[in-house]
N, CA, C and O atoms as a Tinker XYZ file with bonds, in Angstrom:
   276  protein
     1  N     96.940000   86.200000   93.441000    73     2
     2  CA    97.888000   86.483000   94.482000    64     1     3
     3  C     97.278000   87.521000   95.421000    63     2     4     5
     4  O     96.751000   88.543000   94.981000    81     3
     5  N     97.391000   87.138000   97.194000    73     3     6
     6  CA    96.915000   88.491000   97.599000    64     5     7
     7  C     98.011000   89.042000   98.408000    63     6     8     9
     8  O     98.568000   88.287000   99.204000    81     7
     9  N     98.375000   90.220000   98.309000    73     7    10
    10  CA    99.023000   91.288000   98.653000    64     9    11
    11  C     98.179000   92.086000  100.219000    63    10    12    13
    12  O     97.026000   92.501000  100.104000    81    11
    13  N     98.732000   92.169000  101.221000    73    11    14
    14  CA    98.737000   92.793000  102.321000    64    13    15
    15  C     99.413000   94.119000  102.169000    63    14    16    17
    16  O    100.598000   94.116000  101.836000    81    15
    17  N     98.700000   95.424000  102.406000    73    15    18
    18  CA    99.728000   96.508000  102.301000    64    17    19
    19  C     99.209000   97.531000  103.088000    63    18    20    21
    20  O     98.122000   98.054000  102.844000    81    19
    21  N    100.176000   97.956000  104.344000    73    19    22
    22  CA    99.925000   98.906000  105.601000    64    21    23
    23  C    100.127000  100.181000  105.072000    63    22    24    25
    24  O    101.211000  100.226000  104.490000    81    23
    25  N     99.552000  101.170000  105.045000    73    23    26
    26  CA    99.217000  102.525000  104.430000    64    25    27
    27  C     99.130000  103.494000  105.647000    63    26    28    29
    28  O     98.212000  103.196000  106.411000    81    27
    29  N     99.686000  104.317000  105.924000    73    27    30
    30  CA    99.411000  105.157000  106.810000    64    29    31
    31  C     98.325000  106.137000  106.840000    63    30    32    33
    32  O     98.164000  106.398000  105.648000    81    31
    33  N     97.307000  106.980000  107.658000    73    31    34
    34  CA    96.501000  107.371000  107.432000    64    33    35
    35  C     96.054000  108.533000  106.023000    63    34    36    37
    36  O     94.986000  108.662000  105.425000    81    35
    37  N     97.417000  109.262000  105.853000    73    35    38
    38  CA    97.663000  110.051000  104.847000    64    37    39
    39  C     97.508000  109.422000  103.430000    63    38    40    41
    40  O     96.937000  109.981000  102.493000    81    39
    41  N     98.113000  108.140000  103.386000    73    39    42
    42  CA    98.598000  107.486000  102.189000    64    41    43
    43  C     96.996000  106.803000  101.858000    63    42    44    45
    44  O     96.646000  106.940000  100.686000    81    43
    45  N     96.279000  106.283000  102.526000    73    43    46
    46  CA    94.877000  106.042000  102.843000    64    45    47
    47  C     94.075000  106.382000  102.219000    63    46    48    49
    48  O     93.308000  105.768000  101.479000    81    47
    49  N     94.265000  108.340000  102.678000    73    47    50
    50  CA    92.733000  109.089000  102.627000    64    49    51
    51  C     93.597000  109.467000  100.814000    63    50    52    53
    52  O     92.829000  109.461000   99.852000    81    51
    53  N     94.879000  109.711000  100.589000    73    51    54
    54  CA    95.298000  109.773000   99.239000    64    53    55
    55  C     94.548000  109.074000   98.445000    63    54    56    57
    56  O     93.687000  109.483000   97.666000    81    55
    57  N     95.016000  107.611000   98.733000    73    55    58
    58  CA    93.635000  106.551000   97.967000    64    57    59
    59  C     93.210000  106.602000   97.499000    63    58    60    61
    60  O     93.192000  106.541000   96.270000    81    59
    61  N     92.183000  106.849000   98.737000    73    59    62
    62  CA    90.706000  106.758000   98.890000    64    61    63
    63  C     90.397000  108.399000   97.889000    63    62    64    65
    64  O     89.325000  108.460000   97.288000    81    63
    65  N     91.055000  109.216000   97.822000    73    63    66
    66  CA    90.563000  110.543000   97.262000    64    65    67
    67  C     90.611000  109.880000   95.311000    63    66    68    69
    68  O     89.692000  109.965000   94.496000    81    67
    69  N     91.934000  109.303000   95.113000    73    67    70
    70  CA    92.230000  109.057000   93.780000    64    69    71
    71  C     90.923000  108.212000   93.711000    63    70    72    73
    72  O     89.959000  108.747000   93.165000    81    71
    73  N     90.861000  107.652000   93.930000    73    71    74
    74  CA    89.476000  105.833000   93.921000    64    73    75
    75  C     88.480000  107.009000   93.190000    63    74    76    77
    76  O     88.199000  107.245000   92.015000    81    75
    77  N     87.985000  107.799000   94.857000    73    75    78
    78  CA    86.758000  108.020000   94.337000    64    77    79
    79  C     86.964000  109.490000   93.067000    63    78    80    81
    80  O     85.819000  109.783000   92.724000    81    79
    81  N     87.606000  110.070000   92.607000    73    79    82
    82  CA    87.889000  110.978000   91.299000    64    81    83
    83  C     87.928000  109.919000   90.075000    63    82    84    85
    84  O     87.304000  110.317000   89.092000    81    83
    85  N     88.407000  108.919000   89.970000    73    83    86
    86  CA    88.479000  107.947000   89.009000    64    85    87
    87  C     87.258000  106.931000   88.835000    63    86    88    89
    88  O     87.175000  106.220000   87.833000    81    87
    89  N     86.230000  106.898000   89.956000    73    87    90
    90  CA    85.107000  105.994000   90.822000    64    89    91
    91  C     85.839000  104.434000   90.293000    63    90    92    93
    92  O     85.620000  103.766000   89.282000    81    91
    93  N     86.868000  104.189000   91.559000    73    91    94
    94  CA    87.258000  102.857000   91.193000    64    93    95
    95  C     87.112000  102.658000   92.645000    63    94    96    97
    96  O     87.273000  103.607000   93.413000    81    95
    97  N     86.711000  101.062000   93.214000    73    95    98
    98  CA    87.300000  100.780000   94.484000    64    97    99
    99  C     88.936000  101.082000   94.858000    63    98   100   101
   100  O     89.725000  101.202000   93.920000    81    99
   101  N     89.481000  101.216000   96.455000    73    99   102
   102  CA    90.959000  101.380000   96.494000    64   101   103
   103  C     91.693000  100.289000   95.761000    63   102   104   105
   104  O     92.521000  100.498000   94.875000    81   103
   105  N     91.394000   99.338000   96.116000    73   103   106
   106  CA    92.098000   98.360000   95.675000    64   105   107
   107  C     92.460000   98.166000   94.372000    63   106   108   109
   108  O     93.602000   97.746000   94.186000    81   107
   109  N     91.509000   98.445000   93.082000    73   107   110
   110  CA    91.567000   98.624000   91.759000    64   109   111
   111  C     91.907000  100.043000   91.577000    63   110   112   113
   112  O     92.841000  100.105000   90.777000    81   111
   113  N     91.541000  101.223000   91.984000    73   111   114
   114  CA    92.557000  102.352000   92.114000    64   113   115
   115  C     94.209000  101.730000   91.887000    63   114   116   117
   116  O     94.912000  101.911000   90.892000    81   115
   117  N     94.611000  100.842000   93.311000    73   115   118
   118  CA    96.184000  100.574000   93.521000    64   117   119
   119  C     96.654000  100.016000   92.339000    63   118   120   121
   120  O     97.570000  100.452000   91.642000    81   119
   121  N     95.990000   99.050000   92.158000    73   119   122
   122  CA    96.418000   98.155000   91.396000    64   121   123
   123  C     96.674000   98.919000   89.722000    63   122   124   125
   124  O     97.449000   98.448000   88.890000    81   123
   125  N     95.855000  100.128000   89.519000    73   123   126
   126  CA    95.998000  100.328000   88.240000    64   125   127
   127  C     97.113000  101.497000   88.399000    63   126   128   129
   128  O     97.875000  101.626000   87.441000    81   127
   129  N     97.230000  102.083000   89.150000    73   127   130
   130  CA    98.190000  102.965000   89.837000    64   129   131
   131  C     99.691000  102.061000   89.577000    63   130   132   133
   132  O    100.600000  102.670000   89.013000    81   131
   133  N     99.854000  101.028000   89.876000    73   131   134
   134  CA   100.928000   99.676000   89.449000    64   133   135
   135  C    100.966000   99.351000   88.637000    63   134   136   137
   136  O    102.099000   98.914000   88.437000    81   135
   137  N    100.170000   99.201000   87.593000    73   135   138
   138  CA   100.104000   98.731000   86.349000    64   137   139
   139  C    100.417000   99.691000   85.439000    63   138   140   141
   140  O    101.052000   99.239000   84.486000    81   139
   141  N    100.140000  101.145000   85.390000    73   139   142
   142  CA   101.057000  102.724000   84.532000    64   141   143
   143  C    102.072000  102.791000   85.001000    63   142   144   145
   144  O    102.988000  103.284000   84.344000    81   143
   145  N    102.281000  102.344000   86.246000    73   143   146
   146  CA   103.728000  102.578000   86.388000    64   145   147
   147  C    105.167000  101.644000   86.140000    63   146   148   149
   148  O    106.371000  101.863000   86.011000    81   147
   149  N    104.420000  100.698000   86.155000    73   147   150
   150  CA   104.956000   99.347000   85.983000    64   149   151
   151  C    105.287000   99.811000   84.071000    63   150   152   153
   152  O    106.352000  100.195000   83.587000    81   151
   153  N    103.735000   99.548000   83.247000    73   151   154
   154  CA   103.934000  100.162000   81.680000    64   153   155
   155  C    105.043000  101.257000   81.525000    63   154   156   157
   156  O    106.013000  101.092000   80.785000    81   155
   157  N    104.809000  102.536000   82.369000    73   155   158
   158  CA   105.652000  103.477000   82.156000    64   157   159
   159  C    107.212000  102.951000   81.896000    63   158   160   161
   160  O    108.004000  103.118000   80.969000    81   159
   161  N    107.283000  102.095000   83.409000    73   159   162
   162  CA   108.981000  101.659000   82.983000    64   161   163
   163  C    109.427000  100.134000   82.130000    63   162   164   165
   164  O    110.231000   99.205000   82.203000    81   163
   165  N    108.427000  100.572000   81.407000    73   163   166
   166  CA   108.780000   99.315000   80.543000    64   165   167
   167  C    108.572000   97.428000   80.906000    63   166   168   169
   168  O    108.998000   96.475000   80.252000    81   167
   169  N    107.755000   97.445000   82.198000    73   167   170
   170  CA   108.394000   96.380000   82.865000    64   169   171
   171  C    107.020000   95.569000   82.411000    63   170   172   173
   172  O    107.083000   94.339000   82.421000    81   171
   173  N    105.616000   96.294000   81.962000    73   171   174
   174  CA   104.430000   95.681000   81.111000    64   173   175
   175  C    104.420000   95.973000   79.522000    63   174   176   177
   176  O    105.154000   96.868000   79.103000    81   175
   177  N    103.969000   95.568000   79.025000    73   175   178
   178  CA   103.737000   95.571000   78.033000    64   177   179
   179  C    102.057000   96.948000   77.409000    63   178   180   181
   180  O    100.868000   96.643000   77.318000    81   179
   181  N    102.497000   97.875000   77.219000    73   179   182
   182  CA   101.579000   98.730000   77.026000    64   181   183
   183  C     99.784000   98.250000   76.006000    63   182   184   185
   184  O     99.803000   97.832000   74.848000    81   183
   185  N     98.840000   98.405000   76.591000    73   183   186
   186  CA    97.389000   97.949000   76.598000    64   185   187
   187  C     97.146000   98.798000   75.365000    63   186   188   189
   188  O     97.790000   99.818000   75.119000    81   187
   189  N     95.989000   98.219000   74.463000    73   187   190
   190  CA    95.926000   98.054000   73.192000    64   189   191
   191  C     95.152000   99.554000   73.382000    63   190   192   193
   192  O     94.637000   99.991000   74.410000    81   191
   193  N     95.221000  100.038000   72.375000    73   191   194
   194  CA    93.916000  101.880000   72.418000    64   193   195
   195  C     92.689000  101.673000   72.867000    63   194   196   197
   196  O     92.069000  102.252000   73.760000    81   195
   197  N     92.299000  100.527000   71.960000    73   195   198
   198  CA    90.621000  100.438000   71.888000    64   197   199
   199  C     90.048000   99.750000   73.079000    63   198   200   201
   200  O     88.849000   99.775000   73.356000    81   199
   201  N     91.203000   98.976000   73.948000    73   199   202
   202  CA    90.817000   98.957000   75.219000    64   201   203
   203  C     90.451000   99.854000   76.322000    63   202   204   205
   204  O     91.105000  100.782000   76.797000    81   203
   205  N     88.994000   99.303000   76.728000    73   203   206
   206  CA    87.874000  100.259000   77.304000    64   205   207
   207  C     88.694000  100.034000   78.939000    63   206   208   209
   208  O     89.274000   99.027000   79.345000    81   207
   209  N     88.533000  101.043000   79.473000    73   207   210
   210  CA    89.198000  101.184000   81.170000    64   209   211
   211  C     87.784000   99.985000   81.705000    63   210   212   213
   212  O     86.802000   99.713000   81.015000    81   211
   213  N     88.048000   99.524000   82.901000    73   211   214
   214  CA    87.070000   98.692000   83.866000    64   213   215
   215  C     87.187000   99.845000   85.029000    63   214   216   217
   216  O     88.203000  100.187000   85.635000    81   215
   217  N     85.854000  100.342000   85.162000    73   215   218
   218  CA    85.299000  101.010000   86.102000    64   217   219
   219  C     84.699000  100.733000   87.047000    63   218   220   221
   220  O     83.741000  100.076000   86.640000    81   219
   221  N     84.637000  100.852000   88.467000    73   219   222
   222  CA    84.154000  100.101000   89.490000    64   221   223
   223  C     83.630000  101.143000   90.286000    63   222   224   225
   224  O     84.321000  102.158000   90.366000    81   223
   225  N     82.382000  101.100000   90.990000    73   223   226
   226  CA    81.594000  101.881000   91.708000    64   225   227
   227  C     82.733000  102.725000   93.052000    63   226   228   229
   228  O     83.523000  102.147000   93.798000    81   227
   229  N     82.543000  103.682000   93.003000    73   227   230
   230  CA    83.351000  103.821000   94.819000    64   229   231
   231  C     82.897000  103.215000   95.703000    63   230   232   233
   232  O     81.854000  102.564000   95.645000    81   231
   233  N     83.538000  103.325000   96.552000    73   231   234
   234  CA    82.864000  102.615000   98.032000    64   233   235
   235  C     84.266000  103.141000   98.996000    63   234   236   237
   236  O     85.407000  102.816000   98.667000    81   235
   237  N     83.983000  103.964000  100.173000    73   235   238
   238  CA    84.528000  103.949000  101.502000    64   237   239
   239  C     85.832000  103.270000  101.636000    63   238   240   241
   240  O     85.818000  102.044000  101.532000    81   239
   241  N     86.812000  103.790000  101.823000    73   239   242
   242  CA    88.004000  102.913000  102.092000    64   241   243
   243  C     87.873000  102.963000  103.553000    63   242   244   245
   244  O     87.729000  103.926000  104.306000    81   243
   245  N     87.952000  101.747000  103.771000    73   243   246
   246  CA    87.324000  100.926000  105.227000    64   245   247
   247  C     88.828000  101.369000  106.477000    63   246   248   249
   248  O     88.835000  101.380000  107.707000    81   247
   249  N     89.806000  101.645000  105.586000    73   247   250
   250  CA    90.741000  101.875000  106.447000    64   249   251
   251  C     92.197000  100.811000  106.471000    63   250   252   253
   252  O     92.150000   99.685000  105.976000    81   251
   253  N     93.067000  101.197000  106.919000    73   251   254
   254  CA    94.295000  100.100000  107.021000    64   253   255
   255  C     94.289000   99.120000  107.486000    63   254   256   257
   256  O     93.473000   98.843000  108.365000    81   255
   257  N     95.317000   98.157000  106.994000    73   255   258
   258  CA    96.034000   97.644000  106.257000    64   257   259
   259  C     94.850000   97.276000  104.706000    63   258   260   261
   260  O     93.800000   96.633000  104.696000    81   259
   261  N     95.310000   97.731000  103.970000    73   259   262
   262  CA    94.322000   97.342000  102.460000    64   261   263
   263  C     94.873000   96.036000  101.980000    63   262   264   265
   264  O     96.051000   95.889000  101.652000    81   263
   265  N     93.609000   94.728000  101.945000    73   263   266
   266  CA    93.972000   94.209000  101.429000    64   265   267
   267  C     93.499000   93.493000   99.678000    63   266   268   269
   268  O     92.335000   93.106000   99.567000    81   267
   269  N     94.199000   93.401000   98.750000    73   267   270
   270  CA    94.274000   92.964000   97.631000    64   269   271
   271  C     93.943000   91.580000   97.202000    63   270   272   273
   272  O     94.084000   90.584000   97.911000    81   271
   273  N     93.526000   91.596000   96.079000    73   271   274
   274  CA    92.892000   90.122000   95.869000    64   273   275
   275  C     93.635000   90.271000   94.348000    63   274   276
   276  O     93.548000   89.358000   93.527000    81   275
């Protein structure tokens, strides 16, 4: 599914700051950012311990609208 999502410049460089502290692209930043929160309220099913995180190089958030794959 891809998701279109307009971010204002603030919400952006937020991102882009979390991405690169975590070194995930934005997009996998967002998405995992959705997925604890989503777990948190019960609405996933919480990920096994011994499951290893997927880490993704940083790279530049190119700027708004971010889009998702």
């Amino acid at each position: 599914m891809r998701i279109v999502i307009t971010l204002d410049p603030t919400e952006c460089a937020a991102l882009g700051a979390m991405a690169r502290d975590e070194l995930r692209y934005p997009r996998d930043q967002l998405r995992w950012l959705l997925r604890e929160e989503a777990k948190r309220r019960g609405l996933l099913p919480a990920e096994p311990a011994q499951e290893a995180p997927q880490v993704a190089p940083p790279r530049p958030c190119p700027g708004c609208p971010l889009v998702l794959e």
